[in-house]
C-alpha positions in Angstrom: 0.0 0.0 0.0 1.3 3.4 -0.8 0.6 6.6 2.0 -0.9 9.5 -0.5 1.8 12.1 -0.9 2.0 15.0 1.9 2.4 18.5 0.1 5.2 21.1 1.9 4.1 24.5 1.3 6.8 27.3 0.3 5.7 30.6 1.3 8.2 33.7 -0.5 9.3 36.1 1.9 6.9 38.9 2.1 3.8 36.7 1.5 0.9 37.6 3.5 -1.4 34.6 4.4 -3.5 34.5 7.6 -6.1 32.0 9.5 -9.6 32.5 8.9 -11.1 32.6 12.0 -14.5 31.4 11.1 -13.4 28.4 9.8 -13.5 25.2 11.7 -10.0 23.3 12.2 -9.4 19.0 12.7 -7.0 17.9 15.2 -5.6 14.4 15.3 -4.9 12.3 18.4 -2.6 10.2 18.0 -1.3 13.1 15.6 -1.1 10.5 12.9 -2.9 11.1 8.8 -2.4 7.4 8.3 -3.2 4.4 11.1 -3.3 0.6 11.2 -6.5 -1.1 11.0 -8.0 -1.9 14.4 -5.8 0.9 15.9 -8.2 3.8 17.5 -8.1 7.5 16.7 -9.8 10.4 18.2 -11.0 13.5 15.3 -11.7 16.9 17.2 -13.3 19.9 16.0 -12.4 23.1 16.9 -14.6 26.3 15.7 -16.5 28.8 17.3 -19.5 28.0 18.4 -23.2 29.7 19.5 -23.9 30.5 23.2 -24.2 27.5 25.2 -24.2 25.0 22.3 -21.5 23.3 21.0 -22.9 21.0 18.7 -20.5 20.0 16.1 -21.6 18.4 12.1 -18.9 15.8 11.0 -18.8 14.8 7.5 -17.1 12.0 6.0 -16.7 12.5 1.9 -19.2 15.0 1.9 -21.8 12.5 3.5 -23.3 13.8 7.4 -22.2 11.3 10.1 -23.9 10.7 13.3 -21.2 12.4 15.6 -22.5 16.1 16.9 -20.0 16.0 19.8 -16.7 17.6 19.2 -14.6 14.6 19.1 -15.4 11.9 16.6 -13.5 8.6 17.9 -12.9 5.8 15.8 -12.0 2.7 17.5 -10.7 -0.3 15.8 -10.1 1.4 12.5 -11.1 -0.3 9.3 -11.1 0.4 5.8 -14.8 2.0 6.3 -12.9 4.7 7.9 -10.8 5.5 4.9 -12.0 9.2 3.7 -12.2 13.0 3.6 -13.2 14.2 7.4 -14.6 18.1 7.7 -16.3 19.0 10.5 -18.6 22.2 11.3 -19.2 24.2 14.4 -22.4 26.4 15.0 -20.4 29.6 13.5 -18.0 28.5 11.9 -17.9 27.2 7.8 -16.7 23.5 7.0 -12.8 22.7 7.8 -10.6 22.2 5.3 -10.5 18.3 4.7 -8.4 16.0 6.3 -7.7 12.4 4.5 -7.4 9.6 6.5 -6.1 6.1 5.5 -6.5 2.6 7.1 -3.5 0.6 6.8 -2.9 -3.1 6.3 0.8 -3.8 6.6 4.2 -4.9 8.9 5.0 -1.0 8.9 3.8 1.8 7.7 5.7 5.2 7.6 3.5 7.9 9.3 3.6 11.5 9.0 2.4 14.1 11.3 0.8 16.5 8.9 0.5 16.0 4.7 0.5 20.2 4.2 3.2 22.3 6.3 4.7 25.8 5.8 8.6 26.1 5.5 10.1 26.9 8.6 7.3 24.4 10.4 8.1 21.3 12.1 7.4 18.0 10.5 7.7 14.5 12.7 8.0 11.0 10.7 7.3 8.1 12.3 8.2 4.2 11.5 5.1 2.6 13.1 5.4 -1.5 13.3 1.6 -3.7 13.1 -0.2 -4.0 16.2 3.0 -1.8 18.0 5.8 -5.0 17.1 8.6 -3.8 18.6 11.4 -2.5 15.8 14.5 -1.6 16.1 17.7 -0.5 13.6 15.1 2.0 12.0 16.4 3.0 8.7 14.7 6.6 7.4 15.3 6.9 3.8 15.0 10.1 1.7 15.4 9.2 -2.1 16.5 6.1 -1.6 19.2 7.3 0.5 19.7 7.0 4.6 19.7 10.4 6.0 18.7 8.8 9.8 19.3 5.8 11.5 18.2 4.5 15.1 18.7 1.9 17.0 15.5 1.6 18.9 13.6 5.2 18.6 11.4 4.8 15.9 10.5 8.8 15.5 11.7 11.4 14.3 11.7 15.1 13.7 12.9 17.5 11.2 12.6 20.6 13.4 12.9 23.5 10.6 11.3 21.9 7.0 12.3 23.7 4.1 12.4 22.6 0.0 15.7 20.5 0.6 13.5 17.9 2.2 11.7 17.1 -1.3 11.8 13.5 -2.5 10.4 9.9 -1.5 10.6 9.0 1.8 10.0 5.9 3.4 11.5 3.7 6.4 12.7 0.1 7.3 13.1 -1.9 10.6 14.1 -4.4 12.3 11.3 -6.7 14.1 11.6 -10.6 13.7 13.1 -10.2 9.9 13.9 -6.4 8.2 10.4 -4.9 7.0 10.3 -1.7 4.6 7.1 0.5 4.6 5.8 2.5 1.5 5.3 6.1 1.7 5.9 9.2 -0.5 5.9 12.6 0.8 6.7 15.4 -1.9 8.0 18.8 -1.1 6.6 21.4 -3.5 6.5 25.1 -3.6 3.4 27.1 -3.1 4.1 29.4 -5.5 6.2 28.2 -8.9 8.7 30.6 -10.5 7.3 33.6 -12.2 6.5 33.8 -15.7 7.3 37.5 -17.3 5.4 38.4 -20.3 5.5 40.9 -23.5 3.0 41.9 -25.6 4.7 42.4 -28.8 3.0 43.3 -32.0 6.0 43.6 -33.4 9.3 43.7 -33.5 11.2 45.9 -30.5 12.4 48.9 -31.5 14.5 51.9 -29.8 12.5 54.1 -27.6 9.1 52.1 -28.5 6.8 50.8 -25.5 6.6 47.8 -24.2 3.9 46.5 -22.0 5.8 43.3 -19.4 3.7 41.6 -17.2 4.7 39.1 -14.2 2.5 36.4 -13.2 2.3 33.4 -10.8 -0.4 30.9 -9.4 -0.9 29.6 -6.5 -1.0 26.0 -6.5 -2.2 24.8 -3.2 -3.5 26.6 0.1 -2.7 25.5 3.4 -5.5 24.0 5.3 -6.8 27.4 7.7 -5.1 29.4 5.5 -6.3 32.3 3.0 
């Protein structure tokens, strides 16, 4: 099985992007985007709410589920559980979606978010099946070790930035060596800008010319505008 590919969001200098505050926000605990099955997983919705309610409307791929508490558990994942989760608070509009997948594997690389911001944290973890102890944990970034462990099975790269593009995946040590499958991409949020003329005709000496500069944003950070 393959762990969809996390996005890591370059923001230029300068840039300004900010929360909107009347938009609801999911929260993970364990902080894991990708689980076992029969491993449990609590959802929680944060958003403001009316006076004195705080009913909360979970969705899962656009479909209403039962939960109107502010934490949607899941115990014993399966692969029912695989989906988009939003989640809606009395003021607030729907979260931006967070896609969770149900694993069956020996190990499975997890990550701790699939969208951050340069400069943010990012924690990989090399999970065993049913918590199998591992050991000798091998992190690989494009095929190549950049971390090895011998029994700490997490780890954190404190300040991300676009050097930590590529494939990334993990091995281990339990009763034989076990490799997970998982790709996490680093892209830029913004790709280089294009400059453009409008030329009519060849460019002459003192003649105008009319030069435009444009870029497109390809992806916006969940809670971000």
């Amino acid at each position: 099985m393959w762990l969809l590919t996390a996005l890591l969001l370059w923001v230029p200098a300068g840039a300004q992007i900010s929360a909107d505050p009347s938009k609801a926000v999911i929260t993970l605990q364990p902080p894991w985007v990708s689980v076992f099955q029969e491993e449990n997983l609590n959802l929680w919705c944060e958003g403001p709410h009316l006076p004195g309610d705080i009913s909360t409307q979970w969705f899962l791929n656009g479909t209403a589920i039962h939960t109107l508490t502010p934490r949607h558990r899941i115990a014993a994942a399966s692969v029912n559980d695989n989906g988009e989760y939003r989640c809606q608070t009395g003021l607030s509009v729907p979260s931006d979606p967070v896609q969770l997948e149900v694993h069956r594997d020996w190990l499975l690389l997890q990550v701790s978010s699939r969208v951050v911001t340069e400069g943010e944290s990012l924690t990989l973890r090399c999970h065993g099946w049913k918590n199998k102890t591992i050991y000798n944990v091998l992190f690989y970034q494009n095929g190549k070790v950049f971390k090895f462990s011998t029994g700490n099975s997490e780890f954190t790269i404190l300040k991300t930035n676009l050097s930590h593009n590529g494939i990334y995946r993990c091995s281990a040590m339990g009763k034989q060596r076990f490799e997970s499958a998982g790709v996490y991409t680093v892209k830029e949020l913004f790709p280089a800008p294009v400059l453009k003329a409008s030329l009519s005709s060849p460019i002459l000496e003192g003649h105008l010319v009319n030069l435009s500069c444009e870029t497109k944003l390809l992806l916006q950070r969940p809670g971000l505008q």
